[in-house]
C-alpha positions in Angstrom: -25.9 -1.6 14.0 -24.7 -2.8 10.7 -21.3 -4.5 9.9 -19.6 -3.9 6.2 -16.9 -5.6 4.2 -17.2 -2.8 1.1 -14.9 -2.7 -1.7 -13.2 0.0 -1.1 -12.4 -0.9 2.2 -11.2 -4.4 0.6 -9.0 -2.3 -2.0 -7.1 -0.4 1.1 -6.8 -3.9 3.1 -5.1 -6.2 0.3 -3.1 -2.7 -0.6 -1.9 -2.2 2.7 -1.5 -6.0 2.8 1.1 -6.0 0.0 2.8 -3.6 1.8 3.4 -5.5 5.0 4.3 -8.4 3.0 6.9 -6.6 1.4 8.8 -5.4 4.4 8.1 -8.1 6.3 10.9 -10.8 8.1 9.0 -13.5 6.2 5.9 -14.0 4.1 2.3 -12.5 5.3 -0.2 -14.3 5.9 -3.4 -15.0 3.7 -6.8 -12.7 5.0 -9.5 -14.9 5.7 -12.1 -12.0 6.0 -12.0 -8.4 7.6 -15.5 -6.8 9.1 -16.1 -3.2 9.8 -19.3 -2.1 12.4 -20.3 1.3 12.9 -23.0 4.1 11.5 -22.1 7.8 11.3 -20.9 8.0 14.5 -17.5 6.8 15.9 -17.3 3.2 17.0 -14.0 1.3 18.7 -13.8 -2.0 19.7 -10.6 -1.7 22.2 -11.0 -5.1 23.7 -12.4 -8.7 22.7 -12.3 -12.2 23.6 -13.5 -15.6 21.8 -16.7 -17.1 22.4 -17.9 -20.5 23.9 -19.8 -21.0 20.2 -16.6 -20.1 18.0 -17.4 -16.4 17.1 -16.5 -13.5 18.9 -17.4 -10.2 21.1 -15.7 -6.9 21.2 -16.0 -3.9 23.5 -15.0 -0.3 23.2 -17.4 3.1 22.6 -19.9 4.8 20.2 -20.0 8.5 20.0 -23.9 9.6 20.7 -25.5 12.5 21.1 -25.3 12.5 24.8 -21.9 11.2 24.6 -19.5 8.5 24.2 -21.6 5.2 25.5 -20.4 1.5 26.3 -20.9 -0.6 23.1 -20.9 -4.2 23.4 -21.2 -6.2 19.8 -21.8 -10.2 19.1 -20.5 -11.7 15.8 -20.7 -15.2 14.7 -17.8 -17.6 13.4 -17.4 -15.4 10.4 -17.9 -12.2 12.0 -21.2 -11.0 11.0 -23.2 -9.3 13.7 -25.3 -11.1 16.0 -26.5 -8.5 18.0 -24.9 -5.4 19.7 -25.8 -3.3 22.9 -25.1 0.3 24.2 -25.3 1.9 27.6 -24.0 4.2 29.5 -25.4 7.7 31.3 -22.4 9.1 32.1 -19.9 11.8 29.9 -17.1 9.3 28.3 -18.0 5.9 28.9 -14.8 3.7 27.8 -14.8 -0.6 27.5 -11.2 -1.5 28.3 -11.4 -4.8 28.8 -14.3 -7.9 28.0 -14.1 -11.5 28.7 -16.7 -14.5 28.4 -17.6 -16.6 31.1 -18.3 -19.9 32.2 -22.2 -18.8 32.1 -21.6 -17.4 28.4 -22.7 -14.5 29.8 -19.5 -11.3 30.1 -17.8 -9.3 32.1 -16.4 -5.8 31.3 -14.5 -3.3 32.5 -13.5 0.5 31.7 -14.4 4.0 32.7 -17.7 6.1 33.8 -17.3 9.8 33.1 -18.5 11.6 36.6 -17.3 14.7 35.7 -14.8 16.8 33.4 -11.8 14.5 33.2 -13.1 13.5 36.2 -13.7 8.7 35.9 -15.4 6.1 38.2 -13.7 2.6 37.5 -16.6 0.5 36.1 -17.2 -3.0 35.9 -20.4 -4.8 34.8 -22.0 -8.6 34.2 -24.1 -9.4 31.1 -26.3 -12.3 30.2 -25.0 -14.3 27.3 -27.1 -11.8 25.0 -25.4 -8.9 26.3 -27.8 -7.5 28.8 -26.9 -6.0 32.3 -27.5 -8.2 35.3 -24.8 -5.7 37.1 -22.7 -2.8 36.9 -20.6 -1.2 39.5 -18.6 2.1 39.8 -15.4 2.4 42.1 -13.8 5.3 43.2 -14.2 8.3 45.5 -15.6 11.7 44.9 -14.0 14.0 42.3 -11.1 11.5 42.1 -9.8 10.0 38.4 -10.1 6.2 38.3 -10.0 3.7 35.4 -10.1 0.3 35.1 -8.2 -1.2 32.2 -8.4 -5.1 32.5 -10.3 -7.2 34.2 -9.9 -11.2 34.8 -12.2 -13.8 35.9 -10.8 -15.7 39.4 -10.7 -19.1 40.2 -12.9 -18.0 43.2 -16.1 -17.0 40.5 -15.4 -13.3 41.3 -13.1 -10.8 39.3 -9.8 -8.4 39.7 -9.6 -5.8 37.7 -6.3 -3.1 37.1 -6.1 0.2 36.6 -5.1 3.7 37.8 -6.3 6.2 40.5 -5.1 9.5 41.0 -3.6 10.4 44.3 -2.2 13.5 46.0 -3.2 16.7 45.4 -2.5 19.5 43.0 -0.3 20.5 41.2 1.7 17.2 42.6 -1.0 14.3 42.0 0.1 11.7 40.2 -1.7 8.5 39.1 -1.0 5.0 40.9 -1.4 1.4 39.9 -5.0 0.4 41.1 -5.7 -3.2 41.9 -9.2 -4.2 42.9 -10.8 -7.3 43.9 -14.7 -8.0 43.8 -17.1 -10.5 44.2 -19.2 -12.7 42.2 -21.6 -9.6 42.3 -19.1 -7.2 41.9 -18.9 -6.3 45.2 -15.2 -5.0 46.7 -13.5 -7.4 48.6 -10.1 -5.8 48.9 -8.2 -3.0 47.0 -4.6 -2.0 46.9 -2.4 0.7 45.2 0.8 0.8 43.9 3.7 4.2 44.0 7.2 2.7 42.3 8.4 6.2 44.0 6.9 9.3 45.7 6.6 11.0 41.9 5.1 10.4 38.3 2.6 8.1 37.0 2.5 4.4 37.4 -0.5 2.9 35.6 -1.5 -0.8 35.4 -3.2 -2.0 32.2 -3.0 -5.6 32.4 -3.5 -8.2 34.7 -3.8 -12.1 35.0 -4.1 -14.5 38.1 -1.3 -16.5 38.2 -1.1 -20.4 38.5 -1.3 -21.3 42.5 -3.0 -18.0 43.3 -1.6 -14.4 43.0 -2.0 -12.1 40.3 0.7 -10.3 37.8 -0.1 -6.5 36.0 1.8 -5.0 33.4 1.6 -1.4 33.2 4.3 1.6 33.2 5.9 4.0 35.2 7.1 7.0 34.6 9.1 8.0 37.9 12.4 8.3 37.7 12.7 6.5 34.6 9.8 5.8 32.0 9.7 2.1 31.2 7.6 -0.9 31.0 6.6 -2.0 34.5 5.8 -5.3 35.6 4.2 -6.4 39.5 4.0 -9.7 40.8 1.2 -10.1 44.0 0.1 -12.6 46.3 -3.8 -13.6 46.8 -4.4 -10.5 48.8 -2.7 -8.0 47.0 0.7 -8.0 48.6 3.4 -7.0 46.2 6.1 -9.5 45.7 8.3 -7.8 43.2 8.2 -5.4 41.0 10.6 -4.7 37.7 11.3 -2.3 34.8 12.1 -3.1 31.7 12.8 -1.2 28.4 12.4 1.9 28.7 14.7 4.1 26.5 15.1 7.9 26.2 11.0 8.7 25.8 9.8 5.8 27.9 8.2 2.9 27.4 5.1 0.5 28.7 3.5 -2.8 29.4 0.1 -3.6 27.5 -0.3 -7.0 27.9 1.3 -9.7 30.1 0.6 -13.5 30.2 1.9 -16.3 32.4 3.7 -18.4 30.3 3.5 -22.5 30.5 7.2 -22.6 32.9 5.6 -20.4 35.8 7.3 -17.6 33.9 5.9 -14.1 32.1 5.7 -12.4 29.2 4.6 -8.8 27.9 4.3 -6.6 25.1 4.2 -2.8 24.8 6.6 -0.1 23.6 10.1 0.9 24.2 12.0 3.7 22.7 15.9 2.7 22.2 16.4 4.6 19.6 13.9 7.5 20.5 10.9 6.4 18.3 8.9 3.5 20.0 9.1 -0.5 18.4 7.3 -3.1 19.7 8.5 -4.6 22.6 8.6 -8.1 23.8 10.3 -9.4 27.1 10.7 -12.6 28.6 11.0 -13.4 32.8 11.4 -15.9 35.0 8.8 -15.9 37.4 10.9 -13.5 39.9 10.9 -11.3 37.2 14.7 -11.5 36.0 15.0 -10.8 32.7 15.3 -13.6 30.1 15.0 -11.8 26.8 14.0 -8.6 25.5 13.0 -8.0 21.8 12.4 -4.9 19.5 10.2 -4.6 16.3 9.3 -1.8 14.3 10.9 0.7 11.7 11.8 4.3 11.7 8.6 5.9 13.0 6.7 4.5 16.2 5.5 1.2 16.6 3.5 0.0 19.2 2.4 -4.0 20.9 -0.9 -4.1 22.4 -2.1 -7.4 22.7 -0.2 -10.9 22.5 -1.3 -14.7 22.3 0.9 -17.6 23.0 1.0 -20.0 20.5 1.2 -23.6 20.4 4.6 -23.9 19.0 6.4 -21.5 21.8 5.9 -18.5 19.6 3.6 -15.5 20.0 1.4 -12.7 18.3 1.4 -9.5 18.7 -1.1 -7.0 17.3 -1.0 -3.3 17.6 -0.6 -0.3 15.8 2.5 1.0 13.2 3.5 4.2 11.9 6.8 2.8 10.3 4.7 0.5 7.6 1.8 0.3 5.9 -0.5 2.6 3.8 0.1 6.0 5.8 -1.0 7.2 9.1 -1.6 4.4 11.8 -2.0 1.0 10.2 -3.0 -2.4 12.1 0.1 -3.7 12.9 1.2 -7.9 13.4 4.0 -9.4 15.1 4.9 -13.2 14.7 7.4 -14.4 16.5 9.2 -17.5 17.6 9.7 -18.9 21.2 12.6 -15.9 21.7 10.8 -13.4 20.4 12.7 -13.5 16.9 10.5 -11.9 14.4 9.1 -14.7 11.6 6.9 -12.6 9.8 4.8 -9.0 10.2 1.8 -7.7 8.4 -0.1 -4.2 8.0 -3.5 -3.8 7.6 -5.2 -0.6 6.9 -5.3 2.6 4.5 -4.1 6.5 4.6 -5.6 7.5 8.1 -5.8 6.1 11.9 -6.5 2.2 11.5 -5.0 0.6 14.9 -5.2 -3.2 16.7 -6.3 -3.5 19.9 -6.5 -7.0 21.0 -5.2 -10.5 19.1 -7.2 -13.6 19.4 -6.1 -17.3 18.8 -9.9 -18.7 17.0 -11.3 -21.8 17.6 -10.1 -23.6 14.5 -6.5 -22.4 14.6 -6.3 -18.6 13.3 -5.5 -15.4 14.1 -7.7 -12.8 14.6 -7.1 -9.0 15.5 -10.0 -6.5 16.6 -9.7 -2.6 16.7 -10.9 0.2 15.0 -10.4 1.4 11.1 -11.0 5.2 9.7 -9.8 5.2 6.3 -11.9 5.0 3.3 -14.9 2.9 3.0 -15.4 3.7 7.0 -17.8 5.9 8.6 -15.5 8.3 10.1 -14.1 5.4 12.6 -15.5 1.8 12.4 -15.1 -0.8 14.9 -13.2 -3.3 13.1 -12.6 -7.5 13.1 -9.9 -9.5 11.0 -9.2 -12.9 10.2 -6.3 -14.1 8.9 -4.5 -17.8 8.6 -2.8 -18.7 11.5 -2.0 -22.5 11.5 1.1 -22.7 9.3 3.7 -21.3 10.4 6.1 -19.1 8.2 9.4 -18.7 9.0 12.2 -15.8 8.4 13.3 -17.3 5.6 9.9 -17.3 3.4 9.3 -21.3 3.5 6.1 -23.0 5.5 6.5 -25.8 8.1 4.8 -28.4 6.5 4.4 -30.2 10.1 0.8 -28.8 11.8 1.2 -31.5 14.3 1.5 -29.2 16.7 -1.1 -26.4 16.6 -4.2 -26.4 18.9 -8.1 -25.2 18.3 -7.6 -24.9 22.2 -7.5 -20.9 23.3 -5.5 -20.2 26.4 
């Protein structure tokens, strides 16, 4: 596979750059680089994580001939393409979720088409050069599963979140899906989640929490349609479990991270106003409420992925329909320590350009992977950007000259 940084593709970033920096709280910040990967077929990198040697790796898809495969991709410091890997063998493979490990080898999550809209939950373990020492599917027969995130446990196996649908027609519904493996991949224990006896509830995040216990953010859409957030013990035994946001179309959870006071935070999308922003929201660790934040403009706005940085603040990257170049543009979120907005930036031209995941880089950046399908792509491009991170900008347009306190440590 081939990676790209064309000139057209340049033109639309640094256009659609100017844009964000217009209607931004506070000043954008500087592009280091931007890298596209792809052929003629569609390629998405919906997840990615840092790597032990500075560089990076994202997971997501490529459309083939037989169907859509699991597409794993290496890149250096600079984001040039190490190697890349495909497999799959069943109808709409999906990478959720990737992280490296100890080993430098990976683990990944996602989905294994069995059937027409018919999913096995799938994990699998790769050597540190992206081939399969494992993969595993979970589910039962003709039942829709998925598995969105997956972590790493302090025990060397993994816990991974998702949905499965339960019930039976035309009543089924989707519940959260919490499954525990192995070092091998193997089940240990599994639990599911109903906020009521109706409607969706889906998780698509999850983290083990300090002293054991894991937290999942996800969303429900029972009685009311809102971000959702569940707090378990070691064995899957819910300790509490809160809505937040929400608004007159619903909302979600994408991301949640346990923050440094025992406490949580999450990003996703609520809809006060009808049209979703960006939502942040702060909690103890019972869950009560300590903030909640909105971002975004007149059109919907959506947080997929967040980062805590070193001076309280966080990162956001998703996707915006409010700003930017037209269409879907790469949209990001800097805040400070209450979710305040310091400064947002666009990325992206006139069709469906979207973030995925943020990163915190070794030396102090940002850097935000997802997919890009305006021009200079090949219909839709996996795609990786860079930009200056260790200076932060506040609301009113003037730098902090004091660096002291930012980290080339990743959380």
């Amino acid at each position: 596979m081939r990676h790209r940084a064309s000139s057209a593709f340049w033109r639309a970033l640094l256009a659609a750059a100017a844009i964000g920096a217009a209607a931004a709280p506070g000043r954008a910040q500087e592009i280091l680089w931007s890298r596209t990967y792809g052929d003629a077929d569609a390629e998405t990198a919906w997840a990615a994580d840092n790597t032990a040697d500075g560089g990076f790796v994202l997971f997501g898809y490529e459309d083939t001939a037989s169907g859509d495969d699991f597409l794993l991709i290496k890149t250096d410091s600079e984001g040039n393409e190490e190697w890349s890997r495909t497999w799959g063998g069943g109808s709409t493979d999906w990478g959720f979720s990737v992280r490296q490990l100890p080993d430098q080898g990976f683990v990944v999550a996602g989905m294994f088409g069995t059937g027409s809209q018919i999913h096995d939950a799938y994990l699998a373990r790769t050597d540190p050069q992206g081939n399969l020492q494992w993969s595993r599917q979970y589910g039962l027969p003709a039942v829709d599963e998925r598995a969105h995130s997956v972590w790493p446990t302090a025990d060397g196996g993994f816990v991974f979140v998702g949905q499965q649908r339960v019930g039976g027609v035309p009543f089924d519904s989707y519940d959260v899906w919490l499954v525990k493996t192995d070092a091998s991949g193997n089940m240990e224990w599994d639990a599911l989640y109903a906020r009521e006896s109706f409607g969706n509830d889906i998780g698509l995040a999850v983290q083990e929490t300090t002293g054991g216990g894991y937290i999942i953010g996800g969303l429900t859409q029972s009685s009311d349609w809102a971000c959702y957030l569940l707090r378990t013990d070691a064995i899957g035994n819910l300790v509490w479990a809160n809505t937040y946001g929400g608004g007159s179309a619903g909302g979600e959870c994408n991301d949640v991270l346990q923050t440094p006071d025992g406490g949580f935070v999450g990003t996703g999308c609520a809809t006060p106003s009808g049209d979703c922003d960006v939502f942040l929201v702060r909690t103890d660790a019972d869950g009560n409420t300590l903030w909640e934040r909105n971002h975004g403009g007149g059109a919907d706005d959506l947080g997929q992925s967040l980062r805590r940085l070193p001076d309280g603040g966080f990162a956001i990257a998703g996707q915006t329909g409010s700003e930017g170049a037209g269409g879907w543009d790469v949209y990001i979120v800097r805040t400070d320590a209450e979710g305040n907005a310091l400064w947002t930036q666009t990325f992206g031209g006139e069709s469906d350009d979207r973030g995925w995941q943020m990163l915190r880089t070794t030396d102090g950046h940002l850097a935000v992977a997802g997919w890009y399908a305006s021009p200079g792509a090949d219909w839709l491009d996996a795609l990786l950007i860079k930009l200056n991170g260790r200076t932060p900008v506040f609301a009113d347009g003037f730098e902090s000259g004091d660096t002291s306190g930012w980290s080339a440590t990743i959380p």
